[in-house]
N, CA, C and O atoms as CSV, one atom per row, in Angstrom:
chain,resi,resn,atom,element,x,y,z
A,1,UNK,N,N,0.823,-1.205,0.000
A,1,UNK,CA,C,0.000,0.000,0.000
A,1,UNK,C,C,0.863,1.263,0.000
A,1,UNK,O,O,0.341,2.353,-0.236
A,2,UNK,N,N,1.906,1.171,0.206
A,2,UNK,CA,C,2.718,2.173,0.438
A,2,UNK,C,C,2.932,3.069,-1.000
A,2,UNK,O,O,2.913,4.298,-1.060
A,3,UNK,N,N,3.159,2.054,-2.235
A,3,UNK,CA,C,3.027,2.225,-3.559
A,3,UNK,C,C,2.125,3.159,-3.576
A,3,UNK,O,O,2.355,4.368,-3.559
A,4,UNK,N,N,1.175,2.687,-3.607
A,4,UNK,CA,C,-0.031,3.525,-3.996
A,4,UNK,C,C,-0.078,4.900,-3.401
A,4,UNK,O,O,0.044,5.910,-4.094
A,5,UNK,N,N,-0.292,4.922,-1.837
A,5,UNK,CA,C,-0.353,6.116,-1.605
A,5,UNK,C,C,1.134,7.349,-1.605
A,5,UNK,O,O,1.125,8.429,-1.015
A,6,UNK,N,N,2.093,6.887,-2.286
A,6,UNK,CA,C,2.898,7.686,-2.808
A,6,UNK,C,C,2.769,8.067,-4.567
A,6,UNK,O,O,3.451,8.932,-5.117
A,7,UNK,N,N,1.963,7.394,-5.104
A,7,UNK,CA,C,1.678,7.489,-6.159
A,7,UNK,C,C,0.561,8.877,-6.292
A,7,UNK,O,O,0.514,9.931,-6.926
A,8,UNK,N,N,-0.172,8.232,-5.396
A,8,UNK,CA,C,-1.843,8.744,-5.258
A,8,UNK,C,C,-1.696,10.795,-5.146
A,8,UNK,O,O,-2.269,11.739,-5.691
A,9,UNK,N,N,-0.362,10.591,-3.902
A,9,UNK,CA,C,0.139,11.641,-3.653
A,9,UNK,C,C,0.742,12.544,-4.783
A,9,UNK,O,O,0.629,13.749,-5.004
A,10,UNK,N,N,1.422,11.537,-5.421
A,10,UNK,CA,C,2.058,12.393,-6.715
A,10,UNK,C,C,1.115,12.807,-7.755
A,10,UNK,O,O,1.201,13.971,-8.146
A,11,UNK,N,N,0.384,12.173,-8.176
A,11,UNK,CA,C,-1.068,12.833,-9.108
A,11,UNK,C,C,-1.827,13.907,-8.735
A,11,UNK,O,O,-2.418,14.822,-9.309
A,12,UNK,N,N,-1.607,13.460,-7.368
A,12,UNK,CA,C,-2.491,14.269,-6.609
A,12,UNK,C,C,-1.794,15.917,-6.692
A,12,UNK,O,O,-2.493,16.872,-6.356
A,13,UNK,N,N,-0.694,16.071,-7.061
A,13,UNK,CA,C,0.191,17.157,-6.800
A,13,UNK,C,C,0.690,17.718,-8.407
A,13,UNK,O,O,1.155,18.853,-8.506
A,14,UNK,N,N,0.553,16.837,-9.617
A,14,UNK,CA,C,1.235,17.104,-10.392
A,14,UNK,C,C,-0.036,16.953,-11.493
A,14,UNK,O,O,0.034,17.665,-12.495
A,15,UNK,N,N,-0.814,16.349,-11.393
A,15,UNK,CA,C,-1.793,15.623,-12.233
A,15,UNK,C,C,-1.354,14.701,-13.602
A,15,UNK,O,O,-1.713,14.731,-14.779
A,16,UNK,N,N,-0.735,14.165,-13.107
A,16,UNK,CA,C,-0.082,12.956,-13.986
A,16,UNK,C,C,0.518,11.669,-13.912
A,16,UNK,O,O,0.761,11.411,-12.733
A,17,UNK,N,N,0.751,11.039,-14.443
A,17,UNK,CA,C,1.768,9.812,-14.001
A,17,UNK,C,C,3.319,10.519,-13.969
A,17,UNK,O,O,3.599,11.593,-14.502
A,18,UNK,N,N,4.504,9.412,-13.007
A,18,UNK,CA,C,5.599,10.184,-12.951
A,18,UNK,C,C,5.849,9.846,-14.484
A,18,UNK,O,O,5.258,9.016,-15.175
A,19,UNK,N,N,7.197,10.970,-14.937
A,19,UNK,CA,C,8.113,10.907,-16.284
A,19,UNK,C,C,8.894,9.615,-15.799
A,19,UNK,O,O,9.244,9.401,-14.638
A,20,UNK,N,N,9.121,8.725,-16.980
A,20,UNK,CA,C,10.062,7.797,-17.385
A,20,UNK,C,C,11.118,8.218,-17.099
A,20,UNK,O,O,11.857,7.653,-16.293
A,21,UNK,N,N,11.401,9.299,-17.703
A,21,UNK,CA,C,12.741,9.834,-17.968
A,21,UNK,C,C,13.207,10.312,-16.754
A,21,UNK,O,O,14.220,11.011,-16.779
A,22,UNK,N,N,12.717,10.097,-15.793
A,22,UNK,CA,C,13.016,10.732,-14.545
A,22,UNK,C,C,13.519,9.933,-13.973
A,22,UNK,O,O,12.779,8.960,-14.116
A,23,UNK,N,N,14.691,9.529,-13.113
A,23,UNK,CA,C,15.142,8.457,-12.207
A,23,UNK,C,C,14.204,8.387,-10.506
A,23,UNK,O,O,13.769,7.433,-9.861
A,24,UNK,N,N,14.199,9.967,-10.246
A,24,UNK,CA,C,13.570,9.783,-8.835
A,24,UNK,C,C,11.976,9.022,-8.330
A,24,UNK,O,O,11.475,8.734,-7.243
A,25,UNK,N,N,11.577,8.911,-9.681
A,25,UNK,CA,C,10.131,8.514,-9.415
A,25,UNK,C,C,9.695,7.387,-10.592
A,25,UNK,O,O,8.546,7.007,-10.819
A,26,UNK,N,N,11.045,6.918,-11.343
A,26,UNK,CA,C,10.780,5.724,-12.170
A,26,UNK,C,C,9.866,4.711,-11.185
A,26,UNK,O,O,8.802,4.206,-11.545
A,27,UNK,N,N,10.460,4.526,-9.943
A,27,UNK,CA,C,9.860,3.056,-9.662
A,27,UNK,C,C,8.031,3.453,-9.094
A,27,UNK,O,O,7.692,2.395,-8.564
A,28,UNK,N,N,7.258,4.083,-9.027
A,28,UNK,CA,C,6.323,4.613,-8.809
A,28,UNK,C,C,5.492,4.256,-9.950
A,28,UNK,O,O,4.561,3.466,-9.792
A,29,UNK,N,N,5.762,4.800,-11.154
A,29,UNK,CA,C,5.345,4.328,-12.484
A,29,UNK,C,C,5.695,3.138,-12.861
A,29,UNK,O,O,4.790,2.453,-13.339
A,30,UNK,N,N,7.189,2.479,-12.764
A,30,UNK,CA,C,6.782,1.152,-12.597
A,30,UNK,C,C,5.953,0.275,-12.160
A,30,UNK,O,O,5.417,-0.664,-12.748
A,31,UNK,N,N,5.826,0.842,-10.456
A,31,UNK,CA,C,4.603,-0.282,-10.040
A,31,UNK,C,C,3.567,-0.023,-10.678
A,31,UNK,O,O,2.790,-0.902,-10.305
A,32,UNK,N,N,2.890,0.794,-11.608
A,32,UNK,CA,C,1.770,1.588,-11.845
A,32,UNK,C,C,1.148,0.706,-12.903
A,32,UNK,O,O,0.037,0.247,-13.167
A,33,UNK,N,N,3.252,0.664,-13.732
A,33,UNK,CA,C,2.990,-0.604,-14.998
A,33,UNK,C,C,2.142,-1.664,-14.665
A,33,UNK,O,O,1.063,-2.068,-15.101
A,34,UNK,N,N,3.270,-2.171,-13.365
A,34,UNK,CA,C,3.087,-3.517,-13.336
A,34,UNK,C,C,1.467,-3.956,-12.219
A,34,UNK,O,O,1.384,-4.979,-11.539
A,35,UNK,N,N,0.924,-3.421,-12.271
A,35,UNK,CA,C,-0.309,-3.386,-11.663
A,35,UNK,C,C,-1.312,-3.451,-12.706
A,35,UNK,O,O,-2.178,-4.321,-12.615
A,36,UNK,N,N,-1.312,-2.562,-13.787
A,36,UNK,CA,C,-2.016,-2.076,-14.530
A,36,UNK,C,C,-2.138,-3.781,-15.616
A,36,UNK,O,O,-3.182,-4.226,-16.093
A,37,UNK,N,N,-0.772,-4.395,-15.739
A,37,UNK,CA,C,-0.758,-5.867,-16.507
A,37,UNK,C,C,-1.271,-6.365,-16.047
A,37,UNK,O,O,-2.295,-6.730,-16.624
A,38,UNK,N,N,-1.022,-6.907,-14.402
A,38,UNK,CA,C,-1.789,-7.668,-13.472
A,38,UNK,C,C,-3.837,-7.591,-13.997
A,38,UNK,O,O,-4.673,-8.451,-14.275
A,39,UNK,N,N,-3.849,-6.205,-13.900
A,39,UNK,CA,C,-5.456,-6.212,-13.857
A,39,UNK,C,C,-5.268,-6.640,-14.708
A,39,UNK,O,O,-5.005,-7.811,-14.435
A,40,UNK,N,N,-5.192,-6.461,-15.951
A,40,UNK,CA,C,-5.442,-6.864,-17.524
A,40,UNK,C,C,-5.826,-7.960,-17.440
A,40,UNK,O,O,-6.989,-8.276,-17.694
A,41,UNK,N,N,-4.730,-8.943,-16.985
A,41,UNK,CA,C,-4.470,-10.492,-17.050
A,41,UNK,C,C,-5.575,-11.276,-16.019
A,41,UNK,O,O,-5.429,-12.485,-15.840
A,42,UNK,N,N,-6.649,-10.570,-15.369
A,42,UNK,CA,C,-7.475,-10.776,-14.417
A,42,UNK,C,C,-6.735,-11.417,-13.162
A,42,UNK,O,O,-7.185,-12.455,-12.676
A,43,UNK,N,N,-5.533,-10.767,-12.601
A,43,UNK,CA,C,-4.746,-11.751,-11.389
A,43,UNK,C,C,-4.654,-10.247,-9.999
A,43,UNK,O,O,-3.863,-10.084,-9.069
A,44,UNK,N,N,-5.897,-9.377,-10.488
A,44,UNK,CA,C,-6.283,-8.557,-9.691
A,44,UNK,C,C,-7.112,-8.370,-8.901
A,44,UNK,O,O,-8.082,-7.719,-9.289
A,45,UNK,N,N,-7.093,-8.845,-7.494
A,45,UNK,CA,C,-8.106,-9.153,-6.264
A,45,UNK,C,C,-9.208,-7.761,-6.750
A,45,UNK,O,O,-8.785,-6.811,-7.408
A,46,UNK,N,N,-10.630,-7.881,-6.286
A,46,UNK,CA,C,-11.388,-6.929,-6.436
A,46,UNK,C,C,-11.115,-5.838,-5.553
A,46,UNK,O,O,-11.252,-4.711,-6.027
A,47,UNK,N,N,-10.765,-5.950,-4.395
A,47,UNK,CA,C,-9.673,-4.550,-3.834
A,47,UNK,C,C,-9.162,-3.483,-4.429
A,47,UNK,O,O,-9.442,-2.285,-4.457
A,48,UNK,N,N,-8.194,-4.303,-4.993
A,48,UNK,CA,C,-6.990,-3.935,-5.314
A,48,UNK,C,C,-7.467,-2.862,-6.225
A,48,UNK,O,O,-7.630,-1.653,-6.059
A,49,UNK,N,N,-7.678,-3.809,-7.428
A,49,UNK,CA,C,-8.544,-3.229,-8.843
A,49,UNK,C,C,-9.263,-2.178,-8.444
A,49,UNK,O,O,-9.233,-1.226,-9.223
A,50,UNK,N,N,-10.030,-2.027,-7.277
A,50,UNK,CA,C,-10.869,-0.645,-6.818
A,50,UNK,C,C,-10.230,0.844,-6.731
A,50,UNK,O,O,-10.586,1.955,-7.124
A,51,UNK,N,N,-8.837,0.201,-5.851
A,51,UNK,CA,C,-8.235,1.157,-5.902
A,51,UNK,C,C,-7.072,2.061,-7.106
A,51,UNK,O,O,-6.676,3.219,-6.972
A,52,UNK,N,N,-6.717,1.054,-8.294
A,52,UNK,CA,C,-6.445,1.535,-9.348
A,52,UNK,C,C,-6.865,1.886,-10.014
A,52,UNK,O,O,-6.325,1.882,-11.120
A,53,UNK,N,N,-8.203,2.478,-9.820
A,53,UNK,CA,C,-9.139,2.368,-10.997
A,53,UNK,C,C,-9.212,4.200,-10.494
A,53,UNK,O,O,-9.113,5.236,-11.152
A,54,UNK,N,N,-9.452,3.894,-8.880
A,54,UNK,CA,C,-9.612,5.290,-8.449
A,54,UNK,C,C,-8.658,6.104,-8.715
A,54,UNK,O,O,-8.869,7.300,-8.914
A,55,UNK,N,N,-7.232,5.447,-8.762
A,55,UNK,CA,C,-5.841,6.295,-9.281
A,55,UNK,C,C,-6.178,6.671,-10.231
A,55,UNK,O,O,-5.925,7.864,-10.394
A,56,UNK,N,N,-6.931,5.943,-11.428
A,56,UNK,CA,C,-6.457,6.277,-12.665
A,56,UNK,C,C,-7.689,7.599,-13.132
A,56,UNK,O,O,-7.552,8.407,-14.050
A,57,UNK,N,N,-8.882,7.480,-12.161
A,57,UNK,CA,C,-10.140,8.566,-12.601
A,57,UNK,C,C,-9.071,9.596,-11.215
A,57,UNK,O,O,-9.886,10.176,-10.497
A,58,UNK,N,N,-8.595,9.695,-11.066
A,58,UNK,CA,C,-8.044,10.679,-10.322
A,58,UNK,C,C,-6.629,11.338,-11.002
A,58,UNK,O,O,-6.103,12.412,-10.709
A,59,UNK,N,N,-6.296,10.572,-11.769
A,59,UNK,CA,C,-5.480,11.003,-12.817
A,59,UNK,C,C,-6.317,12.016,-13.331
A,59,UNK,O,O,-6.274,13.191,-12.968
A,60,UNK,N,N,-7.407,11.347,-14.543
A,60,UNK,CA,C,-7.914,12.288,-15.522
A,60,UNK,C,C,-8.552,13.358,-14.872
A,60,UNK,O,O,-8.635,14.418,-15.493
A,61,UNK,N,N,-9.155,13.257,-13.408
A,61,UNK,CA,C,-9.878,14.607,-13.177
A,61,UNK,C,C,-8.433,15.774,-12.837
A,61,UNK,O,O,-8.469,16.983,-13.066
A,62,UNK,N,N,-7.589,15.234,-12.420
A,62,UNK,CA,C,-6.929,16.206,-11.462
A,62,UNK,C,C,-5.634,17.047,-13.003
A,62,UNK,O,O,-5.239,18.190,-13.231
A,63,UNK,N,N,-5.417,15.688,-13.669
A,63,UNK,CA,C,-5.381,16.702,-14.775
A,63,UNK,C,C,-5.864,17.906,-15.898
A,63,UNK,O,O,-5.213,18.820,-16.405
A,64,UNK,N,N,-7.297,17.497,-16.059
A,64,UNK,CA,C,-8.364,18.436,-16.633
A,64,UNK,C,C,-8.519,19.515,-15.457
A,64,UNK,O,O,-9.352,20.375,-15.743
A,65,UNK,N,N,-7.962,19.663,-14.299
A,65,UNK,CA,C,-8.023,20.914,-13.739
A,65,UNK,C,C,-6.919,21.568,-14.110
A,65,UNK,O,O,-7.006,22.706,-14.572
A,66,UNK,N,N,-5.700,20.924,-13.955
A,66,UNK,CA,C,-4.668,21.435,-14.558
A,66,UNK,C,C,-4.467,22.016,-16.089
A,66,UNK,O,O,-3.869,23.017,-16.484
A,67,UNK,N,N,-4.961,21.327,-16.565
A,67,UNK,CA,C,-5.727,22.279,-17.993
A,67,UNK,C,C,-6.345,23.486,-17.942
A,67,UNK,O,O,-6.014,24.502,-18.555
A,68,UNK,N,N,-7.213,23.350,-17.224
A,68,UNK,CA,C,-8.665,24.552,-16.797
A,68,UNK,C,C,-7.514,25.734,-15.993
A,68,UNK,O,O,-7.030,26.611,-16.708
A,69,UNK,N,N,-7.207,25.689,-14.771
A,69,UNK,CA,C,-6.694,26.575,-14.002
A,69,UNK,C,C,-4.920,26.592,-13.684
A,69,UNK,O,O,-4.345,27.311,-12.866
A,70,UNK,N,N,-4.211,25.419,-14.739
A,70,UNK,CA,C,-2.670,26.159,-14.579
A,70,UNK,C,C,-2.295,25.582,-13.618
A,70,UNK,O,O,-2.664,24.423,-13.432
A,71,UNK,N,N,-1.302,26.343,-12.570
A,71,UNK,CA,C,-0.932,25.726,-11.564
A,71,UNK,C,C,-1.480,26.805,-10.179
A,71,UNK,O,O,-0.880,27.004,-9.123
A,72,UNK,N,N,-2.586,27.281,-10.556
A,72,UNK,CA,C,-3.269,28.092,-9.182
A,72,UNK,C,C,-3.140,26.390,-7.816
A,72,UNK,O,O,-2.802,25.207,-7.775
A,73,UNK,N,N,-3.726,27.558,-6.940
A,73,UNK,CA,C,-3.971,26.232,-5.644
A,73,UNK,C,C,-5.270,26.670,-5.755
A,73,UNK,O,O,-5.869,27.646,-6.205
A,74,UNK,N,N,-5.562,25.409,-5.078
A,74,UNK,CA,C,-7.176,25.617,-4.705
A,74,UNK,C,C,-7.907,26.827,-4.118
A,74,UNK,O,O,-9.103,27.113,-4.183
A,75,UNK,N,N,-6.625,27.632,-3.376
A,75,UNK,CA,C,-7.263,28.647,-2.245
A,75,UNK,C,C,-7.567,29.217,-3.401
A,75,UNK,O,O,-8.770,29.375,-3.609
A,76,UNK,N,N,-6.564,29.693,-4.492
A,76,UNK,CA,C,-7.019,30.500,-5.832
A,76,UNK,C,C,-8.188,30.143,-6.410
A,76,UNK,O,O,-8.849,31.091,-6.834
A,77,UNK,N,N,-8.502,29.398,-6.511
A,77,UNK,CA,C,-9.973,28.497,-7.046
A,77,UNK,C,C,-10.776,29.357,-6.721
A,77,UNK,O,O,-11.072,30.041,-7.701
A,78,UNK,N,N,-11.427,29.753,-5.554
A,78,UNK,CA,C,-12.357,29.980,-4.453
A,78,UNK,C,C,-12.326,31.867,-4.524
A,78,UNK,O,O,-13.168,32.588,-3.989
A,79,UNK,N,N,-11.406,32.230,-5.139
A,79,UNK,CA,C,-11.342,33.916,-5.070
A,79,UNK,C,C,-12.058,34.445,-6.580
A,79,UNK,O,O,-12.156,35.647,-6.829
C-alpha cells in the first residue's frame, strides 16, 4: 500500500503519471505498470482493482483541472 499512496500523492500534486525519464520517481510508475498488466491479465483481487481504478479517474480529473486553471492552488480556485 505504500506504492499507492505515494503514487496517489504524486497525481495528486502534479496531475499525472511520474516521467520515465526521470530516475527519482521511475519506480512509482513502474509499479503503476506492473499493476495495470496484473489487472489486464485478471490476477487482480477486487480490492486492489478498486483502488487503481480510483488512481487512474483521479489522474484524468486532477489533470483536466490542470488544464482549466494552470498551476493556481485551490485557495485561488475559491477567489
Amino acid at each position: 500500500m505504500e506504492h499507492y499512496s505515494l503514487l496517489k500523492k504524486y497525481v495528486s500534486e502534479h496531475g499525472h503519471l511520474p516521467d520515465k525519464k526521470k530516475v527519482e520517481n521511475r519506480g512509482l510508475l513502474n509499479w503503476w505498470k506492473y499493476n495495470k498488466k496484473r489487472a489486464k491479465q485478471g490476477l487482480m483481487p477486487p480490492d486492489r482493482l478498486a483502488l487503481l481504478k480510483t488512481l487512474s479517474d483521479m489522474r484524468l480529473t486532477v489533470s483536466k483541472e490542470h488544464d482549466l486553471f494552470g498551476d493556481m492552488s485551490s485557495s485561488q480556485h475559491e477567489k
